[in-house]
C-alpha positions as CSV (number, residue, x, y, z in Angstrom):
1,X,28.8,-209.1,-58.6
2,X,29.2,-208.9,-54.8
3,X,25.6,-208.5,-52.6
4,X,25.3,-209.0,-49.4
5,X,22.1,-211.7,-48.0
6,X,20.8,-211.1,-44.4
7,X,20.4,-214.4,-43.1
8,X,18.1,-214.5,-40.2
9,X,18.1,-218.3,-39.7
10,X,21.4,-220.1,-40.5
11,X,19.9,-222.9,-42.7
12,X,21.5,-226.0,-43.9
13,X,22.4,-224.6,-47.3
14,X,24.7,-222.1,-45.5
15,X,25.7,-224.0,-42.6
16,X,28.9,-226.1,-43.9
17,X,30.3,-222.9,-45.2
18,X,29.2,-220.4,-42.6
19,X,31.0,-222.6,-39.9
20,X,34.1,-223.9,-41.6
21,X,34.5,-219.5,-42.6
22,X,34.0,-218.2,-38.8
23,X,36.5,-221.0,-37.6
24,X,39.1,-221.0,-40.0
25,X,38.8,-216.4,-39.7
26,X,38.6,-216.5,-35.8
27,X,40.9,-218.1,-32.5
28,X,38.3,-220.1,-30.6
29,X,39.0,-216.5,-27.9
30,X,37.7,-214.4,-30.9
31,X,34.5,-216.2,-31.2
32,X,31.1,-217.7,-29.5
33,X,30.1,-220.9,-29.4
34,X,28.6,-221.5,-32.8
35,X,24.7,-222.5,-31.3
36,X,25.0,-219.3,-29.5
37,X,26.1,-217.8,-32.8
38,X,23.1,-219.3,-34.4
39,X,20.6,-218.5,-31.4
40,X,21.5,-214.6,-32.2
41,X,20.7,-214.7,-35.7
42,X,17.5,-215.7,-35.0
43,X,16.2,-214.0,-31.7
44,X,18.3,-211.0,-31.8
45,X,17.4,-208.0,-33.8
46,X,20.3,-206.0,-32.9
47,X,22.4,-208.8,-34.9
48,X,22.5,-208.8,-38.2
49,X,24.5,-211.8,-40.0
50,X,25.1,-210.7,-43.6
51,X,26.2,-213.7,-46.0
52,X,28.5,-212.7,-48.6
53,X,27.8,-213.8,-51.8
54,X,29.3,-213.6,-55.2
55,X,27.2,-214.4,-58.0
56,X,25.3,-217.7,-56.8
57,X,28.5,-218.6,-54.2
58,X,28.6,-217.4,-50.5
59,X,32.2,-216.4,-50.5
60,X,32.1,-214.5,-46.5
61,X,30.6,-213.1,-44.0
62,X,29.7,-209.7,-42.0
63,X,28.1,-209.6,-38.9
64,X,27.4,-206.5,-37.0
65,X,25.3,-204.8,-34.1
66,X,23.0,-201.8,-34.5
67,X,22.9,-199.7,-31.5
68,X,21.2,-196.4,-31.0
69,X,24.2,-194.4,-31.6
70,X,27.1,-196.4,-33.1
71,X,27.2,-199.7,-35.5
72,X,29.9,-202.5,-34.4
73,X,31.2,-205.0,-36.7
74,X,31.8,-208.1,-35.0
75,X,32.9,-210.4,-37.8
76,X,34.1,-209.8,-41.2
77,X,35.7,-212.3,-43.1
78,X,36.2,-213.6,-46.6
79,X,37.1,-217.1,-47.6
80,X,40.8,-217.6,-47.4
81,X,40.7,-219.1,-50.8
82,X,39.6,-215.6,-52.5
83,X,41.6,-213.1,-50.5
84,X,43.7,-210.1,-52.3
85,X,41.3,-210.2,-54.8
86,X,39.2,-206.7,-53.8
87,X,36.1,-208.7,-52.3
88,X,37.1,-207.5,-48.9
89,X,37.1,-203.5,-49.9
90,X,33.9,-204.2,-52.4
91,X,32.1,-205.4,-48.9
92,X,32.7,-202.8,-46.3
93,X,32.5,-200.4,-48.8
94,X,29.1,-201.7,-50.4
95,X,27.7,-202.2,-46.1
96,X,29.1,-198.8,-45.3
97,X,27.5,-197.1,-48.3
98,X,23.7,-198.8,-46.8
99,X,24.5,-197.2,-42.8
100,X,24.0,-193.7,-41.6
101,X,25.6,-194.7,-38.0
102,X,29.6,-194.0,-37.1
103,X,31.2,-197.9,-36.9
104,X,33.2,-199.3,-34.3
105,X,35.2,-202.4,-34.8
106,X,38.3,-204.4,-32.9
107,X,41.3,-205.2,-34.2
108,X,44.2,-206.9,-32.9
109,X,47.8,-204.4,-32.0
110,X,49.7,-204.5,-34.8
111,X,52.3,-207.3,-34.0
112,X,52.7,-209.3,-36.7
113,X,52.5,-208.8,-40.7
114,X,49.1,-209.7,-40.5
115,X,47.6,-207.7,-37.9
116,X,49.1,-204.6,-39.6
117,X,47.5,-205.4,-43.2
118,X,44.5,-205.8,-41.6
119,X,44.7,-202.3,-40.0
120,X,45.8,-200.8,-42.8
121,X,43.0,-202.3,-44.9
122,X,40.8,-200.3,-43.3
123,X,42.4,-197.7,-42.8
124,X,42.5,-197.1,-46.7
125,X,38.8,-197.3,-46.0
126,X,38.2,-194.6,-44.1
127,X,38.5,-195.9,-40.6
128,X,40.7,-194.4,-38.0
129,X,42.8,-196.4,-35.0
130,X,42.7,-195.7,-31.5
131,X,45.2,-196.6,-29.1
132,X,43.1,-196.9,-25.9
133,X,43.1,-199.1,-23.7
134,X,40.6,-202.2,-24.7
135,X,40.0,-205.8,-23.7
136,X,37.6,-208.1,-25.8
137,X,35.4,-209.9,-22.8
138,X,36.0,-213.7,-22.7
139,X,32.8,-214.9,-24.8
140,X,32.2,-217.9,-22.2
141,X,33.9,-219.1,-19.2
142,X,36.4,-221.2,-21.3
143,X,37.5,-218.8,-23.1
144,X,40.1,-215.5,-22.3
145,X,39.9,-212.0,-22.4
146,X,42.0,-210.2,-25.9
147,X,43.8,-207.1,-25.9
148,X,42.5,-205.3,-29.2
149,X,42.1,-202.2,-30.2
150,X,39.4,-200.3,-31.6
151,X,38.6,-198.8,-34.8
152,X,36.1,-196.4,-36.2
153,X,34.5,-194.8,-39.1
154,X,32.8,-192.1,-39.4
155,X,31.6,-189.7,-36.6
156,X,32.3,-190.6,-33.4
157,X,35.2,-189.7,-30.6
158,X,35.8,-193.5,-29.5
159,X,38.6,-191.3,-26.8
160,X,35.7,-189.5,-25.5
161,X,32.7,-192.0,-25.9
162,X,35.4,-194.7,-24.5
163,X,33.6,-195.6,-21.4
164,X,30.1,-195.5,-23.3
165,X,31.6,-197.8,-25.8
166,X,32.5,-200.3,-23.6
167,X,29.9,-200.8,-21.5
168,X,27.6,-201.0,-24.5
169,X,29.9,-203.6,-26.3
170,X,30.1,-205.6,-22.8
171,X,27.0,-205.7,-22.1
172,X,24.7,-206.1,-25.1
173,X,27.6,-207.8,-27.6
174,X,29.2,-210.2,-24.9
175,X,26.5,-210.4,-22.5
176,X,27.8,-209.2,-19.4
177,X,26.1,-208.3,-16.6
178,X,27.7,-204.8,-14.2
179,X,31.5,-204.1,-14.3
180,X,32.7,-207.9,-14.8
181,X,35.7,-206.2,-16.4
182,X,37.3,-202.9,-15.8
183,X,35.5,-200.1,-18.2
């Protein structure tokens, strides 16, 4: 059975797995720095870092943002080892079944074979693409600005609440301060 753990404080028990999963699922551009990533876990309480476990096993993770009018996923992913097995459907639709806010994740375009599995996962979850025009903000200075696009689910115009979106996401998710990039 699949549950999902809120960890607020990324102990040593967790943190082997927690950082070999979020490097192996993510390009360095994709992700923060991983003190940062613990640093938000415990002082944020817009973050929420949900450990996926199966039985006694943490087997991925799923780490969002609660905002007054949206939810944003950040980070989903499940253990290599135990993908196309279901766990990744069981999850989002387990976390979306405990939210009563629209959700708003990133994607990347659909390239490559991958990139359009992953879209179409969840799109045979409910959530709809939009192809507007979207750049992930560089998480540090060493790092680069991605060209994604954004998803949704459930009840929210991401075309019309594009500017809205963005600032939010900039700002609170990727800490930047006024128009760094262009909104």
């Amino acid at each position: 059975m699949i549950h999902l753990e809120i960890i607020k404080s990324i102990t040593d028990c967790y943190l082997g797995f927690v950082e070999r999963i979020y490097n192996e699922s993510f390009s360095p551009d994709e992700r923060r720095n991983y003190a940062e990533l613990a640093d938000l876990c415990e002082n944020n309480p817009r973050h929420t870092f949900n450990l996926i476990v199966k039985g006694e096993s943490p087997v991925g993770m799923l780490i969002s943002w609660r905002f007054s009018e949206f939810l944003f996923i950040e980070h989903f992913a499940v253990d290599h080892h135990l993908r196309g097995r279901g766990i990744g459907k069981e999850v989002i639709r387990l976390w979306l079944s405990q939210q009563f806010l629209p959700v708003v994740l990133e994607v990347e375009p659909p390239i490559r074979i991958l990139q359009q599995r992953r879209i179409a996962f969840y799109e045979q979850l409910g959530f709809r693409l939009w192809h507007v025009d979207y750049v992930q903000p560089p998480y540090s200075r060493e790092k680069h600005p991605v060209k994604l696009l954004l998803m949704s689910y459930g009840d929210i115009d991401v075309e019309r609440r594009l500017s809205e979106i963005k600032r939010v996401l900039h700002t609170e998710v990727y800490g930047l301060e006024g128009d760094v990039l262009p909104l």
